[in-house]
C-alpha positions in Angstrom: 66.2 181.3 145.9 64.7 180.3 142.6 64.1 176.4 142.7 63.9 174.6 138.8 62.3 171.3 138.9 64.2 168.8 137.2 62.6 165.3 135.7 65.5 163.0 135.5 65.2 160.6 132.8 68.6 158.1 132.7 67.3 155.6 130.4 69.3 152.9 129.2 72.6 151.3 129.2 75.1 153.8 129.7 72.3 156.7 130.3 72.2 155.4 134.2 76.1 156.2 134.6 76.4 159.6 132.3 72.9 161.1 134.5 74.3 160.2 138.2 78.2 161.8 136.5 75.9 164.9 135.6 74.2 165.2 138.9 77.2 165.2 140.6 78.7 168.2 138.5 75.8 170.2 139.1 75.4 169.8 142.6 79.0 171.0 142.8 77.8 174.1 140.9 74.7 174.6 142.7 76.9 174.6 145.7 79.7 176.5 145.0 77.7 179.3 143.2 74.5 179.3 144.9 71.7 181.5 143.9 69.3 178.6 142.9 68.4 174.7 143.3 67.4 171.9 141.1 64.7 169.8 142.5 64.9 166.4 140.6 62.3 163.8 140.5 63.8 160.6 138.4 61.7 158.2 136.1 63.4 154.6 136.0 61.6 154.0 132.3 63.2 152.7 129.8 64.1 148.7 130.0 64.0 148.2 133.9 60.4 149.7 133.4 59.9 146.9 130.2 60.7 144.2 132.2 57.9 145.2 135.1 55.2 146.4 133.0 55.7 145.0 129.3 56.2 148.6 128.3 59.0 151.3 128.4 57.2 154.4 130.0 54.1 154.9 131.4 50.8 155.0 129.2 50.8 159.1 130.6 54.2 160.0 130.9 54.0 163.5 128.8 51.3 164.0 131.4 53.7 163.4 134.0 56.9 165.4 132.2 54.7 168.4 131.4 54.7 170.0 135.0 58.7 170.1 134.8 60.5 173.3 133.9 62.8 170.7 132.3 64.1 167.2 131.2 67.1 165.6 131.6 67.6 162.2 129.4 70.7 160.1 129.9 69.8 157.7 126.8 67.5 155.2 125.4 67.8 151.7 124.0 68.9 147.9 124.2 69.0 146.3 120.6 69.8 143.2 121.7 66.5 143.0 124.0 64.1 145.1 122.5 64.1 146.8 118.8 64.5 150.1 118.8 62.1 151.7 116.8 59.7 150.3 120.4 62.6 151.8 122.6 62.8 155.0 120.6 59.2 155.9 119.9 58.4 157.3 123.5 61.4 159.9 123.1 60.2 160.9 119.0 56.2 161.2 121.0 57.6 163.2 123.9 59.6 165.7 120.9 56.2 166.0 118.7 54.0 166.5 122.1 56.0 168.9 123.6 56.8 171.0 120.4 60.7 171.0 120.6 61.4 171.7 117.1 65.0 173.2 117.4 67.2 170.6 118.3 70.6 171.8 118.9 74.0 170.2 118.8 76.9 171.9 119.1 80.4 170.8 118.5 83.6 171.3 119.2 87.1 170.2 119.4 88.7 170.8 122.4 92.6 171.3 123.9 93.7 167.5 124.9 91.6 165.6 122.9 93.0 164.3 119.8 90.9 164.3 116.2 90.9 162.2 113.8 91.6 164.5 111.3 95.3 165.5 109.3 94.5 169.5 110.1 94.4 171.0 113.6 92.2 173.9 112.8 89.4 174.0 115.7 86.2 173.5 114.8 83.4 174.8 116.3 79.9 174.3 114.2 76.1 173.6 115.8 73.7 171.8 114.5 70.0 172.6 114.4 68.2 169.6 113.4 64.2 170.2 112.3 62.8 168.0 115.2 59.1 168.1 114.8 58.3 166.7 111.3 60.2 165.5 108.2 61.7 161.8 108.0 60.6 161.0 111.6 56.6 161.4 111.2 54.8 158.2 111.8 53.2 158.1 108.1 52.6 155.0 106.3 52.3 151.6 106.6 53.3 147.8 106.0 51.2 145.6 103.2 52.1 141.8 102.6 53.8 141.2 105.5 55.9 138.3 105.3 55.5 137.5 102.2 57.5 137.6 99.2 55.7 140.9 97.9 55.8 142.6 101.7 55.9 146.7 100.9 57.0 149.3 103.4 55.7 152.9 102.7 57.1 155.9 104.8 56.4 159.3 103.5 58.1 162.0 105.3 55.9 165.2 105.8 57.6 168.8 105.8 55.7 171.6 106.0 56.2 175.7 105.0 55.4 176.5 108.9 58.2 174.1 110.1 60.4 175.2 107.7 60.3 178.6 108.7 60.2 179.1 112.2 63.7 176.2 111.7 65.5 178.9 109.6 64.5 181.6 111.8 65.4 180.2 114.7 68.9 179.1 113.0 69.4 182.5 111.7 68.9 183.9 114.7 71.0 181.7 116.4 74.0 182.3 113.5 73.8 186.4 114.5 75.1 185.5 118.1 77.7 183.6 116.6 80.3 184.1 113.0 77.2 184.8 111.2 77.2 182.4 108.7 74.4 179.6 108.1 74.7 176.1 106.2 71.2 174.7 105.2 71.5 171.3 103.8 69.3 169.8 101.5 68.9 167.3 98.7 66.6 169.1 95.9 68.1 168.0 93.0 66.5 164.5 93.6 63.5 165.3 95.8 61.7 167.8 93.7 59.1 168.5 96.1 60.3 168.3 100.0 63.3 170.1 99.5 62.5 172.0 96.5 60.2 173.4 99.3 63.2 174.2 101.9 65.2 176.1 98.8 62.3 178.3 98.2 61.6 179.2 101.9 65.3 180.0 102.5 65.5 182.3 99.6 62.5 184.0 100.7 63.5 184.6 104.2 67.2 185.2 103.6 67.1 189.1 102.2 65.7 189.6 106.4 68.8 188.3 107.5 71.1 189.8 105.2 73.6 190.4 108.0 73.7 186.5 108.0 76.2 185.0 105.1 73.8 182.3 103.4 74.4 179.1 101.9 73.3 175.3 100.9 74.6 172.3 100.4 73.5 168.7 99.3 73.2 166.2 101.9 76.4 164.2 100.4 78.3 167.3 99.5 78.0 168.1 102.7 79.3 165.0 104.6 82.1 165.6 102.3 82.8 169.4 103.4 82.7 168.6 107.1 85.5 166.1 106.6 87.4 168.3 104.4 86.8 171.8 105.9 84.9 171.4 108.8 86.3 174.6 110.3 84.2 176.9 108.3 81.4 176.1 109.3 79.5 177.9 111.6 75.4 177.1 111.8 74.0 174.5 109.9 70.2 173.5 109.6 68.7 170.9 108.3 65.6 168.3 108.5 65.1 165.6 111.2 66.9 162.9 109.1 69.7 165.1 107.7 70.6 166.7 111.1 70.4 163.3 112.9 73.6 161.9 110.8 75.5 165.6 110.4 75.7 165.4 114.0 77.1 162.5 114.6 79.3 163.2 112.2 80.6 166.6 113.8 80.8 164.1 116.8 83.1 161.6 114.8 85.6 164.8 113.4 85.7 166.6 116.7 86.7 163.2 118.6 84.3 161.4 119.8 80.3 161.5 119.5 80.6 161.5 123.8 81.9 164.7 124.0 78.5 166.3 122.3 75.6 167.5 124.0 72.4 168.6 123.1 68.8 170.6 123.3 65.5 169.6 122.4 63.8 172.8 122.7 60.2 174.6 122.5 61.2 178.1 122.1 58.0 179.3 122.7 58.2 177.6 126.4 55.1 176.3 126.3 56.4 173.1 127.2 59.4 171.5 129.2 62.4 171.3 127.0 64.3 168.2 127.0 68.1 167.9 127.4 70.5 165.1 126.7 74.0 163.5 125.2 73.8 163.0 121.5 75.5 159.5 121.8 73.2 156.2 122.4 73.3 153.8 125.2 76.1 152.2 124.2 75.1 148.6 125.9 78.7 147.3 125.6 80.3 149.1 127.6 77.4 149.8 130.2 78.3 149.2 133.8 82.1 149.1 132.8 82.5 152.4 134.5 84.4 154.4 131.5 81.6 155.9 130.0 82.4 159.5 128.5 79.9 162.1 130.6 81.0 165.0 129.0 78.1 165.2 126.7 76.1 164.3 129.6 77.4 167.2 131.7 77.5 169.7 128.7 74.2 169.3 128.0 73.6 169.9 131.8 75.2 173.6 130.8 72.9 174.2 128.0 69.8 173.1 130.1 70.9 175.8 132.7 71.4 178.5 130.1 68.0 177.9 129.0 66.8 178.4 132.3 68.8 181.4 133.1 71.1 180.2 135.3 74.1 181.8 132.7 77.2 182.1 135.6 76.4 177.9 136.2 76.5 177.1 132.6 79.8 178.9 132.0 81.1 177.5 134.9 80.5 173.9 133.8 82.0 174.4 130.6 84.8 175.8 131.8 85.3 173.5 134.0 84.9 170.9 131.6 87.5 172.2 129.4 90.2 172.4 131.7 89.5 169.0 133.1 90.1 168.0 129.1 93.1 170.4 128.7 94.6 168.3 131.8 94.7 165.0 130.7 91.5 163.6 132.0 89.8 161.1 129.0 87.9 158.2 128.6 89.2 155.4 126.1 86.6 156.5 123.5 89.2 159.7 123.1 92.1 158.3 123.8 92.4 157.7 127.4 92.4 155.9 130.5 90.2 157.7 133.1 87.0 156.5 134.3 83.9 157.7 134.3 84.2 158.8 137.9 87.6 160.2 137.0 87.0 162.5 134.8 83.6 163.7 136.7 85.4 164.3 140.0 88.3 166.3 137.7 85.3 168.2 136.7 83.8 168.8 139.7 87.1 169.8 141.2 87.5 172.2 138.8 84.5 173.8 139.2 84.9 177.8 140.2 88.6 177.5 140.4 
């Protein structure tokens, strides 16, 4: 029996309740299924780990997450202790370390759940965010603090390399799919940056002329996804650009809770790192009625990536017809619990 080892990773806030939902679900799969078995070692980091040692992880945690076959992140953060750009910086180290450029965030609406939006067309769109580089390099500086003339300077970095093997792995990922990729940019007012993604595109598109190609602005595009979200199919953008698109698929399809995501390396050199799109939500934490679905579809994707294909379909399934049937959190709608809706979940698994 093939065993993956697991590093569990809950974080903050609500990340604690959406990681122990999660490992419930796929012990039920593991167990109804068989065929393999998650060995999980769990790292309390994060604030509880602040409070003991004045910092959120350990001075070597990538040396510590590198022996994995994969991560598992609940969520990070506590604004009203601790700023988040300190909270946030070991997860952006851990992304840059490890390599996993092609974030993906798929989503979807779903029978049960209501929209916010007048049509009920379905949508169904992922989003590859550029995870390595861009907005979310560490370049620049402060000068004058605190004073009257204080300057802040941060220069994003993009580069042809990044750019590429981003489209490539989006087009790739748009030809087992409707074929159809969105790249979003903003190159009528930053000349150079994105000047430099509209080249690269139109160089590598005639290799993926299966693929239907487009591009849209950055605000154009916030507009489309409201207006006709349902013809989208694979957008790609950079680090800043797919960071807000996909919490935006989150807000038309329902609720950012209900999206998962990957942080991947697809050249597996290193542990890819899985985990919910939404935050850690510290006002509702330890209310119990925390949404796990994003937490438990993102559970799906991480076994997909590891080849465990029959578990991930399984969840999902699961986790559709536990939707279908009524089961929701108030952030969509309903009234169930956390623990509700996991145990529909689980009860639903390879029925």
């Amino acid at each position: 029996m093939k065993t993956h080892r697991i590093a569990l990773y809950p974080g903050d806030g609500i990340g604690t309740e959406v990681v122990d939902a999660t490992v419930a679900v796929l012990a039920a799969v593991t167990t109804k299924l068989g065929g393999f078995h998650l060995a999980y070692e769990r790292f309390d980091w994060g604030m509880a780990h602040y409070d003991l040692h004045g910092r959120v992880v350990p001075e070597d945690f990538l040396t510590t997450l590198r022996r994995f076959d994969a991560i598992f992140l609940g969520a990070v953060g506590w604004p009203a202790r601790l700023p988040d750009h300190i909270t946030l910086t070991p997860l952006i180290k851990l992304r840059q370390a490890f390599d996993l450029y092609a974030c993906v965030r798929p989503a979807r609406t779903y029978p049960g759940v209501p929209g916010p939006l007048r049509s009920d067309k379905p949508i169904d769109v992922v989003v590859v965010r550029e995870n390595s580089e861009g907005e979310y390099i560490d370049n620049g500086g402060l000068f004058a603090t605190g004073t009257p003339q204080e300057v802040a300077v941060q220069t994003a970095v993009h580069t042809r390399r990044g750019i590429e093997r981003i489209l490539r792995f989006s087009f790739a990922l748009a030809r087992t799919r409707r074929r159809k990729l969105t790249m979003i940019t903003k190159s009528n007012a930053q000349r150079y940056a994105y000047v430099l993604w509209d080249r690269v595109l139109a160089e590598l598109a005639p290799e993926y002329a299966d693929v239907v190609t487009d591009k849209l602005h950055i605000d154009a595009a916030t507009l489309e996804l409201v207006r006709r979200p349902h013809t989208f199919d694979v957008i790609v953008g950079s680090n800043l650009f797919g960071d807000i698109l996909s919490d935006l698929t989150g807000g038309i399809t329902g609720s950012l809770g209900l999206n998962p995501s990957a942080n991947l390396n697809p050249e597996r050199k290193f542990p890819s790192l899985f985990e919910p799109v939404h935050g850690s939500a510290p006002d509702i934490a330890g209310k119990g009625i925390a949404n796990p679905t994003g937490s438990v579809l993102s559970a799906a994707m991480m076994l997909e990536w590891l080849g465990e294909n029959a578990a991930a379909t399984a969840i999902r399934s699961a986790t559709e017809r536990a939707l279908a049937a009524g089961n929701s959190t108030p952030d969509i709608g309903g009234k169930a619990s956390t623990k509700q809706i996991t145990d529909a979940i689980v009860q639903q698994i390879g029925t």
